[in-house]
N, C-alpha and C positions, 0 to 999 in steps of 0.2 A: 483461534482458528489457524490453520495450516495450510499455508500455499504450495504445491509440492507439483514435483514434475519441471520441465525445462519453461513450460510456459503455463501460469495458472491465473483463476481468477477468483477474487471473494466477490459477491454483492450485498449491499444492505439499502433497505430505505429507510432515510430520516425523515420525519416529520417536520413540518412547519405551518403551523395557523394561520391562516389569515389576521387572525386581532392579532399578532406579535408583529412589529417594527422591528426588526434586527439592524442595526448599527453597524457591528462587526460579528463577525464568526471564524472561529480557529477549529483546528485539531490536533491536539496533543497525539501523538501515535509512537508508542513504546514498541518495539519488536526486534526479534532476536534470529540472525540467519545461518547456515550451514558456513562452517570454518571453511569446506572445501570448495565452494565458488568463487569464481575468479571475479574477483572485483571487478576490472575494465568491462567486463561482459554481462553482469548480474545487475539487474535494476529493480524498483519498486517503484509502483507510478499509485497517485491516487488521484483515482479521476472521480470529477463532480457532474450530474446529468451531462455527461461526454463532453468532457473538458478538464484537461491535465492541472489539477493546481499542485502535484510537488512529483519530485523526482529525486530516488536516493538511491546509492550505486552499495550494493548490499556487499560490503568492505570484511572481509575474512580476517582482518588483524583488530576490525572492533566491533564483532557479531552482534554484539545488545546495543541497540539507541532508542535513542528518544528524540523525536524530530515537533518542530509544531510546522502546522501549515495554515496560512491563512487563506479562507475561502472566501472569496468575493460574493457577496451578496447579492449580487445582482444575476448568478448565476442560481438562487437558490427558489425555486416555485414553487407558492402554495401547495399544501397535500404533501404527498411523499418525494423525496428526492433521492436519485439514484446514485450511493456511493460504492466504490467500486476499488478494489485492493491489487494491482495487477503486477506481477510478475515475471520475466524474463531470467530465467537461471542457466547457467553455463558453470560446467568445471575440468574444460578444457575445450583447447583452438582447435580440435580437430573433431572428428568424427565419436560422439559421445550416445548415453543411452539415457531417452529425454523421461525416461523415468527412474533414473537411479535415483538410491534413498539419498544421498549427498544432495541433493536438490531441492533445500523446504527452506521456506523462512514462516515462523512462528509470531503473527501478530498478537498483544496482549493484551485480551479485550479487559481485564480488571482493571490494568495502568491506564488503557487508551480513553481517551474521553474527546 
């Protein structure tokens, strides 16, 4: 999946049962972002039913990571749960074009678990 433009968003719902007890829950999340955004200004948030559990500043001198997040449990309700991939991209302080193609970062849904 492909976040693009100066400010974007993915959504997914994950599932969760009532018969499962969750203890702990992470997210491996592998993804890779445009060399030409400026770090200090470029961010990645993942937020859980509207609540921020990570934040990573999408760094042009180490485009591919792999980050884990841990999600708190208590934030996660029976049925579906709304994840949510958000983006902020800038590649330049001044007056820029919030759709230039310099503007993506590529989440990996094969590595991400």
């Amino acid at each position: 999946m492909i976040l693009r433009n100066a400010s974007s968003v993915y959504t997914l719902f994950v599932p969760k049962s009532a018969r499962v007890d969750l203890k702990t829950c992470s997210l491996h999340l592998e993804f890779t972002n445009s060399i030409a955004l400026l770090t200090e200004r470029s961010v990645l948030r993942v937020v859980i039913n509207d609540v921020i559990v990570g934040q990573f500043y999408l760094d042009r001198n180490n485009p591919s990571r792999a980050v884990d997040v841990d999600i708190p449990v208590k934030l996660l309700n029976d049925g579906f749960n709304r994840m949510q991939f958000i983006v902020a991209q800038h590649y330049t302080y001044k007056c820029e074009d919030p759709s230039a193609p310099e503007l993506y970062t590529e989440i990996n849904p094969d590595e991400s678990y």
